[in-house]
C-alpha positions as CSV (number, residue, x, y, z in Angstrom):
1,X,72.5,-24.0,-17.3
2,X,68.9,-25.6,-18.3
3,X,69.9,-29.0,-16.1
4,X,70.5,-26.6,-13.2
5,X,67.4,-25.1,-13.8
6,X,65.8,-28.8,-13.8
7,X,67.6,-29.0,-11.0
8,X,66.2,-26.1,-9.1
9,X,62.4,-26.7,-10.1
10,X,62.6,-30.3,-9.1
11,X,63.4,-29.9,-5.7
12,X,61.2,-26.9,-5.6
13,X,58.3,-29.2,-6.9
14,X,59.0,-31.7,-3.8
15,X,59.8,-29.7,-1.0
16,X,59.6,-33.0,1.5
17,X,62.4,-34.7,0.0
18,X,65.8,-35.6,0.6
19,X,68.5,-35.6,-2.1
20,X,71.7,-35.8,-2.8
21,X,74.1,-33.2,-4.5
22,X,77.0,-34.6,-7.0
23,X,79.2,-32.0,-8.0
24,X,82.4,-32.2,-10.0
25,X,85.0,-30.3,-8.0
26,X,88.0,-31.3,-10.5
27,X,88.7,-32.7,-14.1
28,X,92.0,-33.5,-15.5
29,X,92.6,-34.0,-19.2
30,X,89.4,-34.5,-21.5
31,X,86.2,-34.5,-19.6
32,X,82.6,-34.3,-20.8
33,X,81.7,-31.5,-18.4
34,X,83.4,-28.2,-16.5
35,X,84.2,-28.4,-12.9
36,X,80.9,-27.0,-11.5
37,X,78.4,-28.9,-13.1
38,X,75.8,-30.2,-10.8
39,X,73.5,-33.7,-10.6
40,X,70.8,-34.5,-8.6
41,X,70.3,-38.0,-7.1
42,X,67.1,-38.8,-5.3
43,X,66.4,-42.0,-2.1
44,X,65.8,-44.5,-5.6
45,X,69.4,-43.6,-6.9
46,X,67.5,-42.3,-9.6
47,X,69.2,-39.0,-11.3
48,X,68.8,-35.6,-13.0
49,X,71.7,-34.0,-14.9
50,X,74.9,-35.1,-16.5
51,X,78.4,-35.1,-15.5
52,X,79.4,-37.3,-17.9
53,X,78.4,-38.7,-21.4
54,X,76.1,-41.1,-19.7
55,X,78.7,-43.6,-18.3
56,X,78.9,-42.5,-14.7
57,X,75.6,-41.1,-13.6
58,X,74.2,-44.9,-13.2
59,X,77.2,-45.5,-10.8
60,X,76.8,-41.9,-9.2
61,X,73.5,-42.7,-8.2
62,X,74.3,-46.2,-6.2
63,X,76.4,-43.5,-4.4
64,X,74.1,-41.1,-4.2
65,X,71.5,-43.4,-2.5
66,X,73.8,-44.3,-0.1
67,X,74.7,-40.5,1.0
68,X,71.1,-40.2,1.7
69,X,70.3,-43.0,3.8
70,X,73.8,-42.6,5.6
71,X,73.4,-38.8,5.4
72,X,77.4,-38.4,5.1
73,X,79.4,-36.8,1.8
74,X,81.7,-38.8,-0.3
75,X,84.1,-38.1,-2.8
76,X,84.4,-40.1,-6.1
77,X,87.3,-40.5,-8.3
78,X,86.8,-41.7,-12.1
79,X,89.6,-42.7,-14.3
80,X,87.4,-42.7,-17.8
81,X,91.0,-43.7,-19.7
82,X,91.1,-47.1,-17.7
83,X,87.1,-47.5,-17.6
84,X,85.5,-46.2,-21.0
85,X,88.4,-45.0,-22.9
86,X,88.4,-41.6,-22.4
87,X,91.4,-39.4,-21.7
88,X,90.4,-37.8,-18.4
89,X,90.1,-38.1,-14.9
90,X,87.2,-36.8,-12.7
91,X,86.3,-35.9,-9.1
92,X,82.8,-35.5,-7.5
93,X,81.8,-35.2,-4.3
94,X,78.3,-36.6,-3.6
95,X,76.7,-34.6,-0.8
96,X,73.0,-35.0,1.6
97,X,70.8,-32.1,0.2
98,X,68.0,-31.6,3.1
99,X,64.3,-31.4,2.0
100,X,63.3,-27.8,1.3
101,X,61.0,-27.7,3.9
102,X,61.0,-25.5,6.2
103,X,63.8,-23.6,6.1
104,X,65.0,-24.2,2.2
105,X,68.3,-25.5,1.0
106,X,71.3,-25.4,-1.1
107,X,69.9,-25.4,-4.1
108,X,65.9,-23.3,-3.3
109,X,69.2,-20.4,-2.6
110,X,70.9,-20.6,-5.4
111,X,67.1,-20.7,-7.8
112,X,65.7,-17.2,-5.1
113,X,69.4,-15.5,-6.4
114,X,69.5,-17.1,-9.7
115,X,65.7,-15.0,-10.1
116,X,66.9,-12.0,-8.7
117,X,69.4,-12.1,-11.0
118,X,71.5,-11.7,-8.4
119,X,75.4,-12.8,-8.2
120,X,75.5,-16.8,-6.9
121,X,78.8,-18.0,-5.3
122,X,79.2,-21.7,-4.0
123,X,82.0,-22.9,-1.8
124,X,82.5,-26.5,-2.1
125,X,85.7,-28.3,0.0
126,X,86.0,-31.6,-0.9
127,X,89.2,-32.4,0.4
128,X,89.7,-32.1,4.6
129,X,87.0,-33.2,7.7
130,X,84.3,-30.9,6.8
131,X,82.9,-31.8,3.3
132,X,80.2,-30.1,1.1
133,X,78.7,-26.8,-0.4
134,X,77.6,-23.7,1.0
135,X,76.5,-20.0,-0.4
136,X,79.3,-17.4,-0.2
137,X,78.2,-13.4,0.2
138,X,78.8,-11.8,-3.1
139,X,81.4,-9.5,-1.7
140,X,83.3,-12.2,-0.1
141,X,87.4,-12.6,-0.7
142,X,88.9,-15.9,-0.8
143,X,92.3,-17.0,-1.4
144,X,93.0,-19.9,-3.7
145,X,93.2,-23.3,-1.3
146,X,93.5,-26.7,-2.1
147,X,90.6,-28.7,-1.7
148,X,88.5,-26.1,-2.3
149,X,86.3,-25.2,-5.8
150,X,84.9,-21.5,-5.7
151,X,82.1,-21.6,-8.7
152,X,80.3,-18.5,-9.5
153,X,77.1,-19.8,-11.1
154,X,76.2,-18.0,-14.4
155,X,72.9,-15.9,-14.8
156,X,70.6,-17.8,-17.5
157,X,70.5,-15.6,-20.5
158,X,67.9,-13.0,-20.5
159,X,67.0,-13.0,-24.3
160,X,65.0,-9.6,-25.8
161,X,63.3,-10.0,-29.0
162,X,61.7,-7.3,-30.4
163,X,59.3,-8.3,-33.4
164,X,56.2,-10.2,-34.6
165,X,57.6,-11.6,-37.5
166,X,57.7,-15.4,-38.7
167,X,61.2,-15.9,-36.4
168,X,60.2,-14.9,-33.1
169,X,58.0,-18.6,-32.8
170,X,61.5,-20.2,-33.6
171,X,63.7,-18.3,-31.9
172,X,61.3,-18.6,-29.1
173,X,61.7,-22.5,-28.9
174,X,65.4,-22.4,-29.7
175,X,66.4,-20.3,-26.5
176,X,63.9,-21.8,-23.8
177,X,65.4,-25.4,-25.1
178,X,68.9,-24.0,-24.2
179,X,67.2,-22.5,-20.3
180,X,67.3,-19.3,-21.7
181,X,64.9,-17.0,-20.5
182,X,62.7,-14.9,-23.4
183,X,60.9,-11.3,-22.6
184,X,59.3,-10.9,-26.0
185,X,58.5,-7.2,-27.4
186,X,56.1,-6.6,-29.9
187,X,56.9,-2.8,-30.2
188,X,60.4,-1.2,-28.2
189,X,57.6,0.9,-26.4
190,X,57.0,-2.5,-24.1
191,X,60.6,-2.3,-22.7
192,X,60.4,-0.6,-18.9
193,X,62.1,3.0,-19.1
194,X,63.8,1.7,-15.9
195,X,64.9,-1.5,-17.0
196,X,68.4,-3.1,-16.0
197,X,70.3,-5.0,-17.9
198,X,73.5,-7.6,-16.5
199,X,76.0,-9.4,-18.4
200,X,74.2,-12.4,-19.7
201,X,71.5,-9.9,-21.4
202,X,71.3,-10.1,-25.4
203,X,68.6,-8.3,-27.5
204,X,67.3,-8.9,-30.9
205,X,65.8,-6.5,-33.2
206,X,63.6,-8.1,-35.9
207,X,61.0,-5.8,-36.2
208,X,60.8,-5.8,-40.0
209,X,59.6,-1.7,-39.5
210,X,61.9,1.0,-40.2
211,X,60.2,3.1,-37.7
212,X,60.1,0.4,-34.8
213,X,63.8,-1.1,-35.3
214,X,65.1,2.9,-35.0
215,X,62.9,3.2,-31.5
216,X,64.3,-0.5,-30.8
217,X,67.8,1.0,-31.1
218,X,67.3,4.0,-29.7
219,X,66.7,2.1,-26.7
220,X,68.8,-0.6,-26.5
221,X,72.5,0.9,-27.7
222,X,72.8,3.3,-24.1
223,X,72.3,0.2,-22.7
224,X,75.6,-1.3,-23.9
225,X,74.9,-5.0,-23.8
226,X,77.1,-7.5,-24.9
227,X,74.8,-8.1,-27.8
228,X,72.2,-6.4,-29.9
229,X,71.5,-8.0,-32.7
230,X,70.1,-6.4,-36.1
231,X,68.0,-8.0,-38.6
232,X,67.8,-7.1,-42.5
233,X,70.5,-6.1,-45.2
234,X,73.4,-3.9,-44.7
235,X,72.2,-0.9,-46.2
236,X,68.9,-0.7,-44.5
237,X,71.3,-1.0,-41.1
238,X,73.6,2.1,-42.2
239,X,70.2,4.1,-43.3
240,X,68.7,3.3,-39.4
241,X,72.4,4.5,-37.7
242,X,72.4,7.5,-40.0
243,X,69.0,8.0,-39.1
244,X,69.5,7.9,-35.4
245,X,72.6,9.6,-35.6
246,X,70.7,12.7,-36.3
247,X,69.2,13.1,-33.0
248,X,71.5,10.8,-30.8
249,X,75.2,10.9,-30.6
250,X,76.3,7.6,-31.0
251,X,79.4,7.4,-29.0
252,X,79.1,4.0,-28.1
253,X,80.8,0.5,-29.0
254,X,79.1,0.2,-32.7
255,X,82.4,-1.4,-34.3
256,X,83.5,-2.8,-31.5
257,X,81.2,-6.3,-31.1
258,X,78.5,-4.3,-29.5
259,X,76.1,-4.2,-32.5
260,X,75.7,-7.1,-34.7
261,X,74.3,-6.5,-38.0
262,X,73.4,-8.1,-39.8
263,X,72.5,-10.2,-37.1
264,X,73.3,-14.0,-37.1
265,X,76.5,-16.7,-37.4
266,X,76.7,-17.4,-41.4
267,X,75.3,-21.2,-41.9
268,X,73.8,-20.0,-45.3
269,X,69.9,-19.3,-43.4
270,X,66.8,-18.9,-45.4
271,X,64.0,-19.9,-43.5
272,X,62.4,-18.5,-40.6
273,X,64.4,-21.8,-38.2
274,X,67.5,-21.1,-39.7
275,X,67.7,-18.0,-39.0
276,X,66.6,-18.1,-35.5
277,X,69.2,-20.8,-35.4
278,X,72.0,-18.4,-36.6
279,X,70.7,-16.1,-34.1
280,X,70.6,-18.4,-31.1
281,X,74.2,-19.7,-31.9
282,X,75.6,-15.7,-32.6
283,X,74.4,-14.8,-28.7
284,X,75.6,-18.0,-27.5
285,X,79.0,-17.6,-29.0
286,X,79.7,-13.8,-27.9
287,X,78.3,-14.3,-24.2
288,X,80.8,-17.4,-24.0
289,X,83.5,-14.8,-25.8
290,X,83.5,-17.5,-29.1
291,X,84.0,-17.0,-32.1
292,X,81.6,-19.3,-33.7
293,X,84.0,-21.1,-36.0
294,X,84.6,-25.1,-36.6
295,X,86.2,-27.0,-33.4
296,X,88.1,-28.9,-35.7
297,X,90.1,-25.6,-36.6
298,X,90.7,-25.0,-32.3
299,X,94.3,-25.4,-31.3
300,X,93.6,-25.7,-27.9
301,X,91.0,-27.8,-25.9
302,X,87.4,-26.7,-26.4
303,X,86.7,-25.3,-22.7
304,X,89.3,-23.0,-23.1
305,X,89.1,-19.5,-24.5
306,X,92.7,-18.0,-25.3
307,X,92.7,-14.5,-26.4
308,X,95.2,-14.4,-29.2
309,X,97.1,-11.4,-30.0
310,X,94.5,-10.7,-33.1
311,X,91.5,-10.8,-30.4
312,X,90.1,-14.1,-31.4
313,X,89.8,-17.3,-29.5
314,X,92.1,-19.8,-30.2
């Protein structure tokens, strides 16, 4: 997400431009990055983003140069088996991107829906006479053609801490190196009464005040994100429910997953860092329905999420 975001405030940054657009469209076996992923070449071949471990993109920029000054698409096939060793195979079409000026482009879209937090679809055929990308309405049905990738592009996360203890500085640097986007709280009063959550919305709660963490929660649980996470000792977490229970009826997804407490993966954290970085890598793993465990225990690749018959990923 944060090299789309480089992506997006690039082009924003020179709005006279030309580029050119490499997207991978299809993978087959083991590939470095998901079909969707997104590079940026500008006129001097020179690029931004990965869509490999490093051994294409020099090559993907000759092409992309070329797309520009011939302003006409091109699809590229990789065999990384026969090249560099790696068991997969790759396709990316390499597309013109027009300057942003005037009228705006591909990718000044997808940044206006992306800060609406509005739902972004991109078409992209890269097999038939008409190649490239375009924006798809958000209500708009499609079957399943050949040729053809539909990619919904995900939300960055929306990350609420509430706090002004020794973590939030760390968490803080941890989440905007990942693209995620931080809306620090120093008291739950601070969060808009009409405030609207979406999927890709996870809150923190590391007030280290009884008082505060209860308003915290008081707010945050009827909102029934994916994640709220709770800092601090079991007990003190059943003392704050019991507490709120009194006044509230708390008839929402507590066991479930939808309250984390205490909050945090277990990597044995002391220090203010460690902790944020158990934090960080608890929200990324239930947002991207994970587990968190060791990839060396995965049976199946590690792009794939398989919902085994206990509920965990396989």
């Amino acid at each position: 997400m944060k090299a789309l975001q480089q992506i997006i405030q690039r082009v924003a940054e020179n709005p006279s431009r030309p580029w050119a657009l490499a997207t991978l469209v299809q993978t087959e076996g083991s590939t470095y990055r998901k079909p969707g992923a997104r590079l940026l070449v500008d006129s001097d071949g020179g690029t931004l983003g990965v869509l490999s471990g490093g051994c294409l993109e020099e090559e993907i920029g000759r092409h992309g140069r070329d797309v520009i000054a011939n302003a006409a698409p091109v699809l590229l096939s990789f065999d990384t088996k026969r090249l560099y060793g790696c068991d997969g195979q790759l396709k990316i079409l390499v597309e013109p991107l027009p300057a942003a000026e005037p009228n705006g482009n591909l990718i000044t879209e997808i940044g206006r829906l992306l800060r609406n937090r509005e739902v972004c679809r991109v078409r992209t055929c890269f097999e038939g006479d008409t190649l490239g990308s375009e924006l798809l309405a958000s209500d708009a049905l499609l079957a399943e053609q050949r040729g053809i990738l539909i990619d919904t592009v995900p939300l960055p996360v929306r990350l609420l801490p509430f706090g002004t203890g020794p973590e939030i500085e760390p968490l803080t640097q941890l989440a905007g190196n990942l693209g995620w986007l931080v809306e620090h709280f120093g008291h739950p009063s601070e969060l808009a009464e009409d405030f609207h959550p979406d999927a890709q919305t996870a809150a923190i709660v590391m007030t280290h005040n009884f008082g505060r963490d209860l308003l915290a929660l008081d707010r945050l649980l009827p909102l029934q994100l994916r994640y709220v996470g709770l800092l601090g000792p079991r007990k003190r977490h059943a003392e704050l429910l019991a507490r709120l229970s009194e006044y509230r009826s708390l008839d929402f997804n507590l066991d479930g997953g939808t309250l984390f407490a205490p909050a945090g993966l277990d990597i044995g954290s002391e220090a203010p860092e460690e902790i944020a970085l158990s934090i960080v890598s608890e929200v990324a793993a239930v947002l991207s329905e994970r587990r968190g465990g060791f990839l060396r225990e995965r049976k199946s690749d590690t792009h794939t999420t398989v919902a085994a018959a206990s509920g965990e990923a396989a």
